[in-house]
RODO-2510 file (C-alpha; in nm, 4 decimals, decimal comma):
residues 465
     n   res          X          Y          Z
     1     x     5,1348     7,0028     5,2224
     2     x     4,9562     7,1560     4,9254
     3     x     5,0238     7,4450     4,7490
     4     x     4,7995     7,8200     4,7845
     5     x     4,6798     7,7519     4,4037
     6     x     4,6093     7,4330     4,1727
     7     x     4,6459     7,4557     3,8072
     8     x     4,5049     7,1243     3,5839
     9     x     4,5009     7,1421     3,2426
    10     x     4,4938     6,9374     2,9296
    11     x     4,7275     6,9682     2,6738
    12     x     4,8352     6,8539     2,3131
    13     x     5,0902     6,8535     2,1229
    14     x     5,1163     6,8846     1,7755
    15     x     5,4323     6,8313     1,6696
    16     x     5,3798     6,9051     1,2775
    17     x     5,2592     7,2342     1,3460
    18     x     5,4983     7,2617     1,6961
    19     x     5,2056     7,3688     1,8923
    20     x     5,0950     7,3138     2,2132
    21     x     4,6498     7,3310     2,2289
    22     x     4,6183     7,4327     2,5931
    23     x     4,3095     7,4050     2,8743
    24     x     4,4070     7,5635     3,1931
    25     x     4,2365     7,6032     3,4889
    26     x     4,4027     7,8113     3,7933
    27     x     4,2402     7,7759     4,1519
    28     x     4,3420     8,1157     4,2582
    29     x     4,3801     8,1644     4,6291
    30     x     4,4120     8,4600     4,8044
    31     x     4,6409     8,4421     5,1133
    32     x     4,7162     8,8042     5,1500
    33     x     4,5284     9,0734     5,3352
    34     x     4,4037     9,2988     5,0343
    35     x     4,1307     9,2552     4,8016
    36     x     4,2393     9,1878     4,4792
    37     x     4,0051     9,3650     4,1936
    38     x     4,3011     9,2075     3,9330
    39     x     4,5029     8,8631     3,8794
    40     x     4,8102     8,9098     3,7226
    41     x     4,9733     8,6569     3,5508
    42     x     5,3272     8,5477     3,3747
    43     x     5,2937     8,4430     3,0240
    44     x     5,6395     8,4398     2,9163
    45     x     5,5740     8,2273     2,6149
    46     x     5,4733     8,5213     2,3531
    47     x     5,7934     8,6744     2,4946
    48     x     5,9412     8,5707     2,2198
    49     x     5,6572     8,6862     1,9884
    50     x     5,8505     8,9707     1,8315
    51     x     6,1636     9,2122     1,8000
    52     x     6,0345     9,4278     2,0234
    53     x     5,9402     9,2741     2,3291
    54     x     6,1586     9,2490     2,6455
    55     x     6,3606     8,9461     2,5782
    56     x     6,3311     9,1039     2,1748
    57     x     6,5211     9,3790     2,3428
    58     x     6,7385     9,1639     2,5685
    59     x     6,8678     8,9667     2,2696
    60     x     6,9626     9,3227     2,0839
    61     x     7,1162     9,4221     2,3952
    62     x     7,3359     9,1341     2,3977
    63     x     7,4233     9,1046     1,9977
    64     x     7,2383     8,7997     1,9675
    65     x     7,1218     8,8716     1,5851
    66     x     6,9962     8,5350     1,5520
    67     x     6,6637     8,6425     1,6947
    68     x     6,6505     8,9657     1,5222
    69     x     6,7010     8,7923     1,1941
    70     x     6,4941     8,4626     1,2509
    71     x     6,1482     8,3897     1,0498
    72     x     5,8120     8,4325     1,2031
    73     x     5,7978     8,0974     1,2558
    74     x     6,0749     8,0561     1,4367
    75     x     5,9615     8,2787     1,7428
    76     x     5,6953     8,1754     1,9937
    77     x     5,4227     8,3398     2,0411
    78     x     5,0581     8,2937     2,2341
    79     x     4,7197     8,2732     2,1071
    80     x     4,4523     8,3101     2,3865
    81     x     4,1186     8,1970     2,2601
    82     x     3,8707     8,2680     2,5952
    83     x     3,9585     8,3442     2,9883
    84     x     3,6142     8,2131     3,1900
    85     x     3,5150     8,2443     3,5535
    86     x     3,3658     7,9197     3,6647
    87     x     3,0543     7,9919     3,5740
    88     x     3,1703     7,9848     3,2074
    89     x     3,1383     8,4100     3,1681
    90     x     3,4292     8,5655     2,9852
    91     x     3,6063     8,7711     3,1935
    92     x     3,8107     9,0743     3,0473
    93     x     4,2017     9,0560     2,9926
    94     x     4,4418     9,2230     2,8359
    95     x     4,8153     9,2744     2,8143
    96     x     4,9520     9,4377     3,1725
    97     x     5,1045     9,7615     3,1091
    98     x     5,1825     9,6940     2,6846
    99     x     5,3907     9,4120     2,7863
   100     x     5,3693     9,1249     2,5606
   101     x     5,4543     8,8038     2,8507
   102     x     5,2236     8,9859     3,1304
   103     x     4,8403     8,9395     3,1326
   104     x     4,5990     9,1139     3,3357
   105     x     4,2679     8,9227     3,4491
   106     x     3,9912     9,1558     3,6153
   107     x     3,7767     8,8633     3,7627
   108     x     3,3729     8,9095     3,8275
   109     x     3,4121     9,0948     4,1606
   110     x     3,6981     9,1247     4,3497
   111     x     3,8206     8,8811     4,5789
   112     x     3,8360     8,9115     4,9591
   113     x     4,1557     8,8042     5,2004
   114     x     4,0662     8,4281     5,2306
   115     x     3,8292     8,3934     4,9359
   116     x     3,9648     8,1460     4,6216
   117     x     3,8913     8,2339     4,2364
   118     x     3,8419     7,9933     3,9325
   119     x     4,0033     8,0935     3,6183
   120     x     3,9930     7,8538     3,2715
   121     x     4,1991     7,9647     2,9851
   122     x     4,2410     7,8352     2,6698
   123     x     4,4790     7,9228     2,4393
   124     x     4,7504     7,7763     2,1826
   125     x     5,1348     7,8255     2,2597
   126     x     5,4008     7,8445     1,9569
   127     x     5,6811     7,6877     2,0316
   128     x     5,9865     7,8688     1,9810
   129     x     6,3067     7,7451     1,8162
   130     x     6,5764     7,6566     2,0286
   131     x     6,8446     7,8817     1,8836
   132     x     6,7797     8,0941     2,1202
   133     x     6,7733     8,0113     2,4544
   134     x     6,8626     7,6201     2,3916
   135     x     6,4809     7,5451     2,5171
   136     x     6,1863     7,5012     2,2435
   137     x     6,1781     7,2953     1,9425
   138     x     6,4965     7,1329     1,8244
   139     x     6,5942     7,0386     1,3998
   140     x     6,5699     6,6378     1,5145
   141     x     6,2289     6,6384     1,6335
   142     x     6,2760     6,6637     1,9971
   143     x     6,0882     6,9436     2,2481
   144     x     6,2723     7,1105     2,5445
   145     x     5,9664     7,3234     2,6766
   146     x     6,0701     7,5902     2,9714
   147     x     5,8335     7,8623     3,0657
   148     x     5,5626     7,7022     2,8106
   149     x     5,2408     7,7676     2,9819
   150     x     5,0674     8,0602     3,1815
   151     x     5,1580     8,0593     3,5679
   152     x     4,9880     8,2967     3,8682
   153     x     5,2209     8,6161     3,9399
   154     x     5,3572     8,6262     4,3056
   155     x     5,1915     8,8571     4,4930
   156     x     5,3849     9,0163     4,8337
   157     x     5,2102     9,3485     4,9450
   158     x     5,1607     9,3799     4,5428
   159     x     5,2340     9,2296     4,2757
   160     x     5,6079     9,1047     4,1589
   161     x     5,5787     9,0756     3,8199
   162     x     5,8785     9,0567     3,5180
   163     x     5,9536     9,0551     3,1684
   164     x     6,1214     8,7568     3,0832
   165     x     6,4935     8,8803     2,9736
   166     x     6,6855     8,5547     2,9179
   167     x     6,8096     8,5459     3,3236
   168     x     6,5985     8,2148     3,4153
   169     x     6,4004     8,4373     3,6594
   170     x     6,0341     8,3667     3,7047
   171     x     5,8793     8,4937     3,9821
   172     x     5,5584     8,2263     4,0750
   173     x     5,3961     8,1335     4,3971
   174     x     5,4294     7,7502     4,4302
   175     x     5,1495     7,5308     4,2447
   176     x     5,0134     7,1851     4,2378
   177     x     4,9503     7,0504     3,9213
   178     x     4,7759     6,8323     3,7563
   179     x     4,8160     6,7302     3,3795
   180     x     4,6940     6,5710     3,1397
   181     x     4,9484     6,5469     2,8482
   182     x     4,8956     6,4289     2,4690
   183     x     5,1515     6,3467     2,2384
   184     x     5,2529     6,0943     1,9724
   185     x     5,3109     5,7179     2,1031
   186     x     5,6348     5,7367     1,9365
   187     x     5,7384     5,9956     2,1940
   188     x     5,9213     5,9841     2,5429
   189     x     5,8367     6,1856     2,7887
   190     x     6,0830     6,3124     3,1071
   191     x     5,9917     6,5766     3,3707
   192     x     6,0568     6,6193     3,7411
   193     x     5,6262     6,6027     3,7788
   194     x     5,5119     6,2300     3,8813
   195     x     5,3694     6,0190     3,6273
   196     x     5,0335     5,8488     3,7273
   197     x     4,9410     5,7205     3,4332
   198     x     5,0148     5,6862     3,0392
   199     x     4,7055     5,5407     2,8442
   200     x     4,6151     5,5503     2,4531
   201     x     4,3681     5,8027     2,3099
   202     x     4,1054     5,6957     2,0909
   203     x     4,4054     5,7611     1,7867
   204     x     4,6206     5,4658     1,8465
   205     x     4,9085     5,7610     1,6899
   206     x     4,8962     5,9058     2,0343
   207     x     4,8947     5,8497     2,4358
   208     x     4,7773     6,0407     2,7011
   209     x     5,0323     6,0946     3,0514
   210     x     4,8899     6,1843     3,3449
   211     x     5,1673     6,3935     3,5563
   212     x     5,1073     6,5706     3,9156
   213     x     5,3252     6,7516     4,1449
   214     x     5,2755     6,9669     4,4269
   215     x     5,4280     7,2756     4,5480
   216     x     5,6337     7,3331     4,2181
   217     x     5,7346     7,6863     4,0887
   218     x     5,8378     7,5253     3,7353
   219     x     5,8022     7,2264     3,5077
   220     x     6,0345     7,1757     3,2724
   221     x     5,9492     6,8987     3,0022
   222     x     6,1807     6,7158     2,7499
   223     x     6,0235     6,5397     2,4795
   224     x     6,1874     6,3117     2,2756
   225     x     6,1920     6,0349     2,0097
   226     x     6,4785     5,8368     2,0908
   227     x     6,5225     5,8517     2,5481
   228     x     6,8458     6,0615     2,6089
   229     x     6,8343     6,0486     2,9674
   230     x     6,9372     5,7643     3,1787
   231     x     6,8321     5,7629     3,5688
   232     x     6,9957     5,6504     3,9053
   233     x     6,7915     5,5811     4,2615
   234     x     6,9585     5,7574     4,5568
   235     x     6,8574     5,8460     4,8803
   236     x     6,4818     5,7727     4,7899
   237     x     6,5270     6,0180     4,5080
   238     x     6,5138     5,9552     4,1262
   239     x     6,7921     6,0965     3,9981
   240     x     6,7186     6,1375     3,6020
   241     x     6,9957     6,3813     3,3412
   242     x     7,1334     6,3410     3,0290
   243     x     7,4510     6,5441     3,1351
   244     x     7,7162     6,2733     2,9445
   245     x     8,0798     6,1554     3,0094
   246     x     8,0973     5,8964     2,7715
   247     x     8,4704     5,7997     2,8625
   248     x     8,3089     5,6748     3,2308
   249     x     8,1338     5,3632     3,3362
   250     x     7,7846     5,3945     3,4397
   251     x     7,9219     5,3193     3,7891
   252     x     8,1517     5,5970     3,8110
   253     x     7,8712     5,7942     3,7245
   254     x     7,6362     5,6601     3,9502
   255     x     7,8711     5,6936     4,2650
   256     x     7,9581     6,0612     4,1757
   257     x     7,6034     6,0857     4,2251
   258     x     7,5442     5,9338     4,5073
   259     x     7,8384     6,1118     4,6480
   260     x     7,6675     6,4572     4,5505
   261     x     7,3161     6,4137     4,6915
   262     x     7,4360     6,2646     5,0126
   263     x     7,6493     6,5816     5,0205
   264     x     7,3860     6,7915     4,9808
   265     x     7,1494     6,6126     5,1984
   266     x     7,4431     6,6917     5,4733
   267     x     7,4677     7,0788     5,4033
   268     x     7,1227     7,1537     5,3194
   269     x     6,8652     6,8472     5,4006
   270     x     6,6319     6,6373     5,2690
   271     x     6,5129     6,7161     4,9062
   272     x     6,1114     6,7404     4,9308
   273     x     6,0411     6,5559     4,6262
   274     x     6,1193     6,2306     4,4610
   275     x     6,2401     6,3004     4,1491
   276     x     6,5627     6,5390     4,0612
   277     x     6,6179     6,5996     3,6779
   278     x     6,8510     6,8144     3,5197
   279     x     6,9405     6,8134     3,1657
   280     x     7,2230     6,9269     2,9195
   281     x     7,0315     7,2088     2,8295
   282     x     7,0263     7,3344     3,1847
   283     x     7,3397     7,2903     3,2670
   284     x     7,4798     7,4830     2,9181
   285     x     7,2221     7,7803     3,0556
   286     x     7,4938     7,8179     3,3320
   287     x     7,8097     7,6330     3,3104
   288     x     8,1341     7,5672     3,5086
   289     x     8,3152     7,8353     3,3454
   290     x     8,7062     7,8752     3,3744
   291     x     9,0149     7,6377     3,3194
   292     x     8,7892     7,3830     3,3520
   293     x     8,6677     7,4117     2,9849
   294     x     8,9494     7,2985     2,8330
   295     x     8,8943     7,0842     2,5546
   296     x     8,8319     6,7015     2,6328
   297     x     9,1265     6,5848     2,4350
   298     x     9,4043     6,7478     2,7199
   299     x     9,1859     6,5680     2,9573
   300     x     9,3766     6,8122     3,2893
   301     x     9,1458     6,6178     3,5686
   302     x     9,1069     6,3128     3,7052
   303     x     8,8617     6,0711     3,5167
   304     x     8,5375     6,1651     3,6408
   305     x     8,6075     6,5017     3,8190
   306     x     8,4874     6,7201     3,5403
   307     x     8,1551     6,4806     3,5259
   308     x     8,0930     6,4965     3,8866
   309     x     8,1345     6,8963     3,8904
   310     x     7,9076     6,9299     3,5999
   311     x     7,6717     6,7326     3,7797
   312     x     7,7736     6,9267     4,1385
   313     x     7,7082     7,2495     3,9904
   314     x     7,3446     7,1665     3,7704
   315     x     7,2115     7,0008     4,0818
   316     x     7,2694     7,2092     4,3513
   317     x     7,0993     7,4908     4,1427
   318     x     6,8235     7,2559     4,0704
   319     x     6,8295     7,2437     4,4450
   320     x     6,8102     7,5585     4,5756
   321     x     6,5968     7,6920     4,2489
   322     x     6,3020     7,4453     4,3252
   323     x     6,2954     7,4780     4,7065
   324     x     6,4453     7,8557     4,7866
   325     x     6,1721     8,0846     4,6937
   326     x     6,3332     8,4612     4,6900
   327     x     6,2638     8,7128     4,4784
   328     x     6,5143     8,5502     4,1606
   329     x     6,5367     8,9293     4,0124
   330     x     6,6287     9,1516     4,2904
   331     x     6,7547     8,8552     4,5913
   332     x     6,9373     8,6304     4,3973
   333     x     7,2708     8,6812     4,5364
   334     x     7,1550     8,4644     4,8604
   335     x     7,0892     8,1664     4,6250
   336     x     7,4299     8,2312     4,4172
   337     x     7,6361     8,2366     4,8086
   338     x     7,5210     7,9300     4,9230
   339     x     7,5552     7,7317     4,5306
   340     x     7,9459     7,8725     4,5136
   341     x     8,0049     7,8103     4,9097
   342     x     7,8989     7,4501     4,8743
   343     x     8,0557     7,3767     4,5580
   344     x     8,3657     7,4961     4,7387
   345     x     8,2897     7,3393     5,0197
   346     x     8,2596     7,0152     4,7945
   347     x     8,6168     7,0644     4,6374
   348     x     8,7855     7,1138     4,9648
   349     x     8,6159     6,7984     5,1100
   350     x     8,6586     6,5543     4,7959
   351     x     8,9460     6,7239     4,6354
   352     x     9,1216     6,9061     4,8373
   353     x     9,4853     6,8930     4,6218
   354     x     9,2878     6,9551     4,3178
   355     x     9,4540     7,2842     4,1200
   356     x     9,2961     7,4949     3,9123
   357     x     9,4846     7,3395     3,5700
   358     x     9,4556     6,9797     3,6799
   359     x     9,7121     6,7793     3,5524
   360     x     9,8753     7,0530     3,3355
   361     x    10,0375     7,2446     3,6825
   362     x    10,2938     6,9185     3,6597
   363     x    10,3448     6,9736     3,2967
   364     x    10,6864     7,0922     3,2369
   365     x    10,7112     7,4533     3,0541
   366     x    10,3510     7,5231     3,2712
   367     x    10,4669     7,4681     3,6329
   368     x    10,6560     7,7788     3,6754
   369     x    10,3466     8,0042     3,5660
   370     x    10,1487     8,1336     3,8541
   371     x     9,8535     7,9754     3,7124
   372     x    10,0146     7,6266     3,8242
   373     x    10,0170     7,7251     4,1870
   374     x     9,6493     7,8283     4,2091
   375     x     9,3947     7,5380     4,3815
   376     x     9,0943     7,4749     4,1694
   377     x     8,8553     7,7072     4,4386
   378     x     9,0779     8,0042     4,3143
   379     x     8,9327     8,0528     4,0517
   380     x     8,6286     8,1894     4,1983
   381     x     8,8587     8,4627     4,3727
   382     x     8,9984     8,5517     4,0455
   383     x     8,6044     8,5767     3,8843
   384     x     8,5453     8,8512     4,0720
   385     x     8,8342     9,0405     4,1546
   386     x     8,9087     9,0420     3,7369
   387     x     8,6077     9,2437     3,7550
   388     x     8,6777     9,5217     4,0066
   389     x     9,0265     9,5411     3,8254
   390     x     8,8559     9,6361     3,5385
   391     x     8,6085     9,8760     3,7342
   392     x     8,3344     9,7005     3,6225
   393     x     8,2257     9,5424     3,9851
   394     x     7,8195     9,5805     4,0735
   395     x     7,6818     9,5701     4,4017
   396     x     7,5498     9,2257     4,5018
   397     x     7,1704     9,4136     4,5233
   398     x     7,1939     9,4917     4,1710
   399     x     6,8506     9,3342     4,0087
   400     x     6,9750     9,0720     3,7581
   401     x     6,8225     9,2488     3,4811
   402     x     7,0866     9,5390     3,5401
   403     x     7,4111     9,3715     3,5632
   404     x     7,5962     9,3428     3,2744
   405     x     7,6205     8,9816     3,1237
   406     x     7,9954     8,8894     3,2693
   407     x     7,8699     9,0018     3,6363
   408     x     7,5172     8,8106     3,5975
   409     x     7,6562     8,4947     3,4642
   410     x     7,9964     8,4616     3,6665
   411     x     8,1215     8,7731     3,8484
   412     x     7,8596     8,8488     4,1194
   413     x     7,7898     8,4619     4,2182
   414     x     8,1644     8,4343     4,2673
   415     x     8,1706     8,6825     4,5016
   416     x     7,8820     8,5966     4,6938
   417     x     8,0559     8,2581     4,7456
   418     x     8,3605     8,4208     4,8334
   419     x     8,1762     8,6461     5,0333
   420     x     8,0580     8,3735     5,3020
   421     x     8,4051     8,1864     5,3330
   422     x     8,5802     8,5570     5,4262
   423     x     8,2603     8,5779     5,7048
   424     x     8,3860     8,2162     5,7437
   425     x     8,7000     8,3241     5,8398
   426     x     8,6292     8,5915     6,0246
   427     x     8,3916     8,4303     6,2437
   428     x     8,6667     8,2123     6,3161
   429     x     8,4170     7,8925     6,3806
   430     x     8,3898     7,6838     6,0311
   431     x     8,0701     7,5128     6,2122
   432     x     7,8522     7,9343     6,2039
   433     x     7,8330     7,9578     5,8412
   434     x     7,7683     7,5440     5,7391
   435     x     7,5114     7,5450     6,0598
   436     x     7,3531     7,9065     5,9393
   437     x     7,2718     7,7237     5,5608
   438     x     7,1399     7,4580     5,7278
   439     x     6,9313     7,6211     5,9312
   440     x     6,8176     7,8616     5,6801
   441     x     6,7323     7,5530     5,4206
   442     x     6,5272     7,3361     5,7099
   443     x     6,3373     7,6828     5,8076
   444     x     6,2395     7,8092     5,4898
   445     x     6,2043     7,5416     5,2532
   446     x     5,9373     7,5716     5,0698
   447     x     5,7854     7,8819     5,1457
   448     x     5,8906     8,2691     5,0537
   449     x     6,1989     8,4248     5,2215
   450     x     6,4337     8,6906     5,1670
   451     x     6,8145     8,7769     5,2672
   452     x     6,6887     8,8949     5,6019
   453     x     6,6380     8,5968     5,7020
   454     x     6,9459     8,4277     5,6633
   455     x     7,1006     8,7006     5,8373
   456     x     6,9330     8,7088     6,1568
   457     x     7,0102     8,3193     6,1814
   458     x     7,3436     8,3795     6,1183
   459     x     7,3307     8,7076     6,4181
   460     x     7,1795     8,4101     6,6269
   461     x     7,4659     8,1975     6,6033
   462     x     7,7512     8,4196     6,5732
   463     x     7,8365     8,6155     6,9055
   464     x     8,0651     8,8546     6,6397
   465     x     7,8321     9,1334     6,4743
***
């Protein structure tokens, strides 16, 4: 099943100048019932184009002085050179409503309910430093590229468009793609996207990769000198991180995989694609926080525990993120419920006398602290409920751009988890809630949804209200 709109481009890097050179065409359809006299679009790469942009103003919000202090060419930025119709006439653009990472595309004539638009832009992108979101250009060379190129806003009765603020919320239809990618033969290359083909230019210094993928609503791309990732085959998926334990055997590693995706292929159901690739990077962007951290050298769990819930937690985002699409601003709650439920879910199946201090709750001089009592799901419990001790607690409807930074990056996901295993228990019927996800996943996989939905499965097999 294809996607509503196609994007191919051709791209270069140049990674003296950490540039990317950028031709992009976007087959725009137009699935909804109005006639649309503008295309809006995300362009969250020149967020980072100066102090006083959104994610400028996110960063000052949150004390991160780093990007208030950095040189100019340390922050991204985008250049657009021409935006053409397909018959090669400029059309006129301009920044949507003063906001730097939002264009605004008024095509030729406006297109009917039905009708598809061709739009070619070319433009340079500035990669940003990584300091400051742990994606752009890293001090050894290497590229982690996130949000890097310019993607269709969704559009739902009007347009859903958003500043990019540092909460790993973009808002895109899903897209096919096709690229053509240029970099130096001395480079690797790793992405979810399939790759077709990898050829030399006419420079013998570089190759060309040829990567597709359809109904995607990102592409991440890591691009380095020396391979950091390794790669497992599971359940006709490619399973491809760089997420280390280096105390464990590649087979360890490779069961705890295994283990996790036929898990998730249980609770949710198949994954629609064939590769899966999550990266250290992503998995630092949102972390098991808690006990859990403790530093390597007490080594509290099991050998392989903390590895496999690393891995639990990065892929089952990766999961939901790429398949799920809801509203990641204002619905994300529904996503962070069923990621905490079936990491819970996973503990109490796999590790069921796990505590929330590993080993340490048998230590002597620990074991008589409360903390030593307290299974290893607790601690999602005590995420939240720290919170409305403090009267800081937000509504789970609170857009993510609102919530203060505990609450967005641990509070309010803990309690959405939490949330469905008290409904769980009220229900009184373990099967409702695990058959409701299921159900919800299969039904709206790949295509927009909301809350709503999930609830009126969950009225159809509950005969509580």
């Amino acid at each position: 099943m294809k996607s509503q709109h196609q994007i191919n481009m051709d791209v270069v890097l140049d990674v003296d100048q950490k540039t990317l050179l950028i031709t992009q065409e976007i087959n725009y359809h137009n699935t909804s019932n109005d006639t649309l006299s503008q295309l809006l679009f995300h362009d969250w790469a020149n967020s980072f184009s100066s102090k006083t942009t959104a994610l400028g103003k996110r960063f000052s919000e949150d004390y991160l002085r780093r990007f208030y202090y950095a040189k100019d060419e340390e922050r991204g930025s985008t250049t657009i050179k021409s935006v053409l119709n397909s018959k090669n006439e400029s059309l006129n653009w301009e920044r949507y409503q003063e906001s730097a990472d939002i264009l605004s595309v008024t095509p030729s004539s406006p297109i009917v309910p039905g009708a598809a638009y061709s739009i070619t832009f070319t433009y340079t992108i500035k990669i940003p430093s990584d300091k400051f979101t742990r994606f752009g250009y890293h001090d050894n060379g290497n590229f982690s590229l996130r949000y890097w190129h310019i993607v269709p806003a969704m559009y739902t009765s009007g347009w859903q468009v958003y500043n990019n603020k540092d909460l790993d919320d973009l808002y895109t239809p899903l897209l096919d793609y096709s690229i053509d990618f240029t970099l130096p033969q001395t480079y690797n290359l790793t992405t979810s996207l399939n790759e077709i083909t990898s050829v030399l230019t006419k420079n013998a210094l570089q190759k060309t990769v040829r990567l597709t993928g359809e109904n995607r609503n990102k592409v991440h791309l890591f691009i380095e000198t020396k391979n950091s990732f390794y790669s497992f085959t599971t359940d006709n998926i490619e399973f491809i991180s760089n997420i280390e334990d280096n105390d464990l055997m590649p087979e360890m590693k490779s069961v705890a995989i295994h283990k996790i995706f036929s898990f998730l292929n249980n609770k949710l159901g198949t994954y629609p694609f064939e590769k899966v690739v999550v990266s250290e990077s992503d998995y630092k962007s949102n972390p098991v926080y808690g006990l859990n951290q403790l530093p390597d050298i007490l080594r509290p769990f099991p050998d392989g525990f903390q590895y496999e819930i690393k891995q639990l937690k990065t892929i089952t985002e990766d999961y939901l993120e790429r398949t799920l699409i809801i509203d990641p601003r204002h619905d994300a709650w529904i996503k962070d419920a069923l990621h905490i439920y079936l990491m819970m879910e996973y503990t109490e199946q796999y590790y069921p006398e796990m505590k929330l201090i590993g080993n340490l709750s048998k230590v002597i001089g620990l074991r008589w602290f409360h903390a030593a009592d307290l299974d290893f799901n607790d601690q999602y419990f005590m995420g939240y409920k720290n919170m409305t001790r403090l009267f800081l607690d937000q509504s789970l409807t609170t857009p993510q751009d609102s919530l203060i930074k505990f609450n967005k990056n641990i509070a309010n996901a803990y309690k959405a988890g939490v949330g469905l295993k008290y409904l769980e228990d009220y229900l009184e019927d373990d099967n409702i809630i695990a058959n409701s996800i299921r159900e919800f996943y299969t039904e709206n996989k790949l295509q927009p949804t909301t809350p709503l939905a999930f609830k009126e499965i969950l009225k159809r097999n509950s005969k509580k209200t």
